[in-house]
C-alpha positions in Angstrom: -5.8 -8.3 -13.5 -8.1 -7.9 -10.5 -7.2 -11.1 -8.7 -3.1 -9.5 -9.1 -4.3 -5.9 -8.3 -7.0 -6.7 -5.0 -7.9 -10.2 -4.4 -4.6 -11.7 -3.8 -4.0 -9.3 -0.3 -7.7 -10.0 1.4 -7.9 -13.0 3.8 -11.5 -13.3 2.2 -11.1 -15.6 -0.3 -14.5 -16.5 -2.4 -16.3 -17.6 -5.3 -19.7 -16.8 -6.6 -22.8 -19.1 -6.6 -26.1 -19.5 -8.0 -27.3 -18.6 -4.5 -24.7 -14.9 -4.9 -21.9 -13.6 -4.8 -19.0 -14.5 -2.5 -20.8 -16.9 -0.6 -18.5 -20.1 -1.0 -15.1 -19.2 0.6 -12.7 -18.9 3.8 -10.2 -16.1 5.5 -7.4 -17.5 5.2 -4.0 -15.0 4.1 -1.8 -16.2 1.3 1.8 -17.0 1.8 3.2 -15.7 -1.1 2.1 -14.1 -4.4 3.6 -14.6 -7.7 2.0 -12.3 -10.3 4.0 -12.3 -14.4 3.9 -9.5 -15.3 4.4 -10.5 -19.1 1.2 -12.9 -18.8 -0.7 -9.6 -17.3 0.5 -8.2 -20.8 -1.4 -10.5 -22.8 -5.1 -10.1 -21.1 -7.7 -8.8 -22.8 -8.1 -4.7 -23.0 -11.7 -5.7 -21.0 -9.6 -7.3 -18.3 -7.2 -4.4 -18.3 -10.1 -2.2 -17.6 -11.4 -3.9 -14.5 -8.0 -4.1 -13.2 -7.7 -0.3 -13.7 -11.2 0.3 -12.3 -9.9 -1.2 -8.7 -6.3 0.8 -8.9 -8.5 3.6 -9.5 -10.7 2.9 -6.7 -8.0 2.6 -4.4 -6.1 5.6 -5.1 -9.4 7.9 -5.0 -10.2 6.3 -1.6 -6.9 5.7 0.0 -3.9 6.7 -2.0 -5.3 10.3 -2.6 -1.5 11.2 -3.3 -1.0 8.2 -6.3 -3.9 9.6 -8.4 -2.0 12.0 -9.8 0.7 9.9 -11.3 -2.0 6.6 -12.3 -4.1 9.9 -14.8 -0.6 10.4 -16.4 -0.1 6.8 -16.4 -3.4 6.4 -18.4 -3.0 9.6 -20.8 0.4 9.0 -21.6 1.9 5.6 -20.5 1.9 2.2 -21.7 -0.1 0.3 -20.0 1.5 -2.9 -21.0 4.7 -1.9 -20.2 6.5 -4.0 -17.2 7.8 -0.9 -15.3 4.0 0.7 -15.6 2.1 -2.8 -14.6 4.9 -2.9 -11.9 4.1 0.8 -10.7 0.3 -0.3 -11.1 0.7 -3.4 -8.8 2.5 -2.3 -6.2 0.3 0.8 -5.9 -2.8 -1.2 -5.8 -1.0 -3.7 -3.4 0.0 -1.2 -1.4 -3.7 1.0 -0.4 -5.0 -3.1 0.2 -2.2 -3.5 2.6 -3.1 -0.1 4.2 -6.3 -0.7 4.5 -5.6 -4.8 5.2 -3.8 -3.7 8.2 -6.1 -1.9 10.2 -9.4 -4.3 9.2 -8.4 -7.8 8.1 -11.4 -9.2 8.3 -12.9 -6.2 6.2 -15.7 -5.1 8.5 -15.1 -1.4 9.3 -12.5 0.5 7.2 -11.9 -2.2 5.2 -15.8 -2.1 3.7 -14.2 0.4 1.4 -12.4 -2.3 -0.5 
């Protein structure tokens, strides 16, 4: 869910090591992404929650204005419903790209990601 909701916009692509994280990678920006949203309805509750965690991130630190509608989303939606994971992605996809477009290479406004 994170790697469809955040990962998938940033030209820092990584892994994690024995020596930390994030230190094996490149910048380099995908051509396309592909995300399904029916296999994003079988994951785990856990990894439901992680994605969640970044949407929620992102709209307390750049989408003030999409906060309101992802707390109804969470009291009252279905979360693994393709219109809400939709609505879900393409706000999350949307404060990276904000954010992406001022600071690529993430080293002043985009530190907040």
């Amino acid at each position: 869910m994170v790697a469809a909701m955040d990962s998938v916009i940033s030209l820092k692509q990584a892994i994690n090591s024995s020596s930390g994280k994030n230190h094996i990678g490149v910048f380099h920006c995908p051509s396309a992404v592909y995300v399904d949203l029916n296999l994003l309805r079988t994951l785990p509750k856990r990894e439901l929650r992680s994605g969640l965690c970044e949407i929620a991130k992102n709209c307390l630190a750049i989408r003030p204005k999409s906060l309101r509608p992802f707390q109804d989303l969470l009291t009252k939606g279905d979360l693994t419903a393709p219109s809400t994971l939709r609505w879900l992605l393409e706000e999350s996809l949307m404060a990276k790209m904000q954010v992406m477009g001022k600071d690529a290479r993430e080293k002043s406004a985009g530190l907040i990601l």
